[in-house]
C-alpha angles and dihedrals in degrees: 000000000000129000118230103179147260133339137170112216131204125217097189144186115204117235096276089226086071118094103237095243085058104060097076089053093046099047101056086046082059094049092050079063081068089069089076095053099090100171092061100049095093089047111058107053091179159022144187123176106200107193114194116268101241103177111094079044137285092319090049090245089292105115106229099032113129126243094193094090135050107210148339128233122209115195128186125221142210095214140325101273092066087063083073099036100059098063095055094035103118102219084053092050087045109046108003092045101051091051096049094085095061093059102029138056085235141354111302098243087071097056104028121095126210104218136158116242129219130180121229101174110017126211135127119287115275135205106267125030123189108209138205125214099191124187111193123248117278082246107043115076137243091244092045088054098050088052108047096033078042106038105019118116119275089227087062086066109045096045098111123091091229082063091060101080090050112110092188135026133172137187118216126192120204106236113174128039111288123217117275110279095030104073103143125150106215138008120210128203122206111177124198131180091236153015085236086052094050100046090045091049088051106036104109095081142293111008085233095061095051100052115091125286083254100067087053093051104067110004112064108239090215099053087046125109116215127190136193119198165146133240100242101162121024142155151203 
């Protein structure tokens, strides 16, 4: 298990006056906005905009993926202190801010995590990631969470057949205090090469059901958020 830095992570719904076939469209025209920031280039070293996966219906055809979002946003960072600069950097607040409200259902700071990011099985980003809000269990603390999502082998993860087929997977903890209605503790990412990958490696039920027995013993499978998508706008 290696650590590789610092990322703040979206969990977004899409303006509800956008047709959903238009949000991914919408949303890397707002990130071209991003050119003209020129404070923050150096900041952000990437991105990757996830949109939910919506053929096979609204769950993607992956029992136990949410319908209740529209993407998630991974950003790369190039340390902890720009999770609190960009907010207050004055070319953001003037172009990137303003145009927030025509692709999402609110500005991006209330629905955006700071985490640290390790790897537990390393290989190059793939097309489509599964991810795993997790919120812990009501009896299990804060500390005993960190440590455990944090410090536990890497082994204790990845032992569930499903997890197999995952190229990639990463572990995030949450490290600063998220928006209200997004407290989760940790965010898991579990890339395939496919959507066909991921449903085949899961198709033998819930998603839940099929993670290892270390995910159920400390995070609460109901007050958990899963998403199934594509990569639809990256760089580098």
């Amino acid at each position: 298990m290696t650590q590789n830095g610092w990322k703040m992570i979206y969990l977004a719904r899409r303006n509800p006056a956008l047709a959903p076939e238009d949000f991914a469209q919408a949303w890397r025209e707002h990130a071209a906005l991003g050119r003209q920031c020129r404070n923050v280039q150096d900041k952000v070293l990437g991105v990757a905009q996830c949109t939910r996966i919506r053929d096979g219906g609204e769950d993607g055809g992956l029992r136990g993926a949410s319908a209740d979002y529209d993407g998630v946003n991974l950003l790369q960072l190039r340390d902890l202190g720009v999770a609190t600069e960009i907010w207050d950097d004055p070319e953001t607040r003037a172009i990137m801010r303003p145009d927030e409200p025509r692709v999402f259902s609110t500005y991006v700071r209330d629905f955006t995590l700071v985490c640290r990011e390790q790897v537990l099985r390393d290989a190059p980003r793939t097309g489509v990631v599964l991810f795993g809000f997790l919120r812990r269990r009501s009896s299990t603390p804060k500390a005993d969470f960190d440590a455990a999502w944090a410090g536990g082998p890497a082994d204790a993860w990845l032992a569930a057949p499903a997890l197999n087929r995952a190229s990639r997977v990463v572990h995030n903890a949450v490290v600063q205090s998220p928006p209200p209605g997004y407290d989760y503790d940790g965010i898991a990412e579990w890339w395939f090469s496919s959507t066909e990958t991921a449903r085949a490696a899961f198709a033998g039920g819930d998603i839940w059901a099929q993670l290892a027995p270390a995910y159920a013993a400390i995070a609460d499978a109901g007050r958990s958020v899963f998403m199934f998508t594509h990569v639809t706008h990256s760089r580098p």
